[in-house]
C-alpha positions in Angstrom: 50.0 139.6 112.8 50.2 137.7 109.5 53.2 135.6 108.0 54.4 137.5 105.0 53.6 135.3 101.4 57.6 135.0 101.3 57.4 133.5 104.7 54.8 131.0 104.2 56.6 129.5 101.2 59.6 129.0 103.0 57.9 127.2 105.9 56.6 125.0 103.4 60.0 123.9 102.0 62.0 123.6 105.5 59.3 120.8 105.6 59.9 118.7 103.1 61.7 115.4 103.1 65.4 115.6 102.0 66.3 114.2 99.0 67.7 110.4 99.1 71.3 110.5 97.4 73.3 107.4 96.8 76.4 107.4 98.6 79.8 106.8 96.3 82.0 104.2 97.2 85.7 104.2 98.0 86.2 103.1 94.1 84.5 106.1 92.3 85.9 108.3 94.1 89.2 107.2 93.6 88.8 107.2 89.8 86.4 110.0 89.3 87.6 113.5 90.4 86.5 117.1 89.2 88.6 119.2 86.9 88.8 121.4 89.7 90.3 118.8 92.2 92.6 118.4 89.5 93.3 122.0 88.7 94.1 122.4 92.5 97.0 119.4 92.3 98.6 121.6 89.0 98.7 124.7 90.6 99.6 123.1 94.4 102.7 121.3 92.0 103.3 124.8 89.9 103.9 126.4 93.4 106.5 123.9 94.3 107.9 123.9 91.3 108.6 127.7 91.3 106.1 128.9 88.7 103.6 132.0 89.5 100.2 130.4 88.5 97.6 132.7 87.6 93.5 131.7 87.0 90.8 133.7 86.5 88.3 132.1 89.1 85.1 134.5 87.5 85.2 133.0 83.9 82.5 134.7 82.6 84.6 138.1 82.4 87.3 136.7 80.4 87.3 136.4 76.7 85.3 133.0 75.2 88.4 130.2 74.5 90.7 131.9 77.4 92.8 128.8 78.8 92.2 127.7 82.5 95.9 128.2 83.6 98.8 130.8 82.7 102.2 129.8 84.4 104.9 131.7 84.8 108.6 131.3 85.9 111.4 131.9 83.0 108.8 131.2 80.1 104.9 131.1 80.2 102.4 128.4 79.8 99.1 128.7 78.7 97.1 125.5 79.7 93.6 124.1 78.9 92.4 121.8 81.5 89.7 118.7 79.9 88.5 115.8 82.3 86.9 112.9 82.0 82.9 112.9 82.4 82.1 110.2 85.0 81.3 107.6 82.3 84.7 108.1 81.1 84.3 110.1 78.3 87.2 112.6 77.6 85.9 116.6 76.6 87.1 118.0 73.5 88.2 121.9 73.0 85.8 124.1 72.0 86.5 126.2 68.4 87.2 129.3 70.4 89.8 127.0 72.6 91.2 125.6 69.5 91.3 129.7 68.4 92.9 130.9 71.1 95.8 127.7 70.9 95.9 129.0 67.3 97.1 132.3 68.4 99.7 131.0 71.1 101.5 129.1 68.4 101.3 131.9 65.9 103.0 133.9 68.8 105.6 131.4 69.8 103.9 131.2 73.6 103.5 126.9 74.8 100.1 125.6 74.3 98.7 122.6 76.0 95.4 120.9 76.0 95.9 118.6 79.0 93.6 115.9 79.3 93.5 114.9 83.5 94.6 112.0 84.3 96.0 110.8 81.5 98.4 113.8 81.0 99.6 114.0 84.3 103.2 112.8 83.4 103.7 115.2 80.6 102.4 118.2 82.9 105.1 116.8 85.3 108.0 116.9 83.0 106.8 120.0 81.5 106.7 122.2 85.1 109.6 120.3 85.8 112.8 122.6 84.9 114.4 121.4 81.4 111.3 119.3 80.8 109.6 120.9 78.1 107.9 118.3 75.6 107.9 119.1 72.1 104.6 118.3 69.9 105.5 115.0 68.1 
């Protein structure tokens, strides 16, 4: 009996040779980590903290500029989530981002664009009861 076309193709790839990947070192991974590593840690601290985290994991079915967080325990956060690429470079917000912090304000909800790690403090103090930072 013949091997289906399908078949054949996939016989030809379980033979190739893997591809060679650099390993990281102990160093870039300590100073490089995704925004989702880092979006785990918020929510893992919200929960301690007391606040109700919500995140819509299928972004694609939310509206464009929706923030990456919504907390909520006697007020509610909205928070944007930016990292730093792996050369360092920190990402802006995109217009509809800046849109949709536009529209918090205007409805007297808290905003923040939190760039990770460098913001890590603030998010402390702000999830931390009493500890809400005002815009300087």
């Amino acid at each position: 009996m013949p091997v289906p076309r399908q078949a054949q193709s996939w016989n030809g790839l379980a033979r190739r040779k893997p591809i060679a990947r650099k390993a990281w070192g102990e160093k870039e991974r300590v100073r490089y980590q995704s925004e989702l590593k880092w979006q785990a840690q918020i929510i893992e601290l919200a929960q301690v903290l007391g606040w109700w985290p919500f995140h819509l994991y299928y972004a694609q079915r939310s509206p464009a500029g929706w923030p990456d967080l919504v907390l909520f325990r006697e007020r509610v956060i909205f928070a944007e989530l930016k990292g730093r690429s792996k050369d360092g470079k920190a990402e802006n917000l995109k217009p509809l981002q800046v849109e949709m912090a536009h529209r918090c304000f205007t409805a007297g909800v808290e905003y923040y664009a939190w760039l990770l790690p460098d913001d890590f403090e603030e998010i402390k103090a702000v999830l931390s009861e009493g500890g809400k930072v005002k815009a300087t």
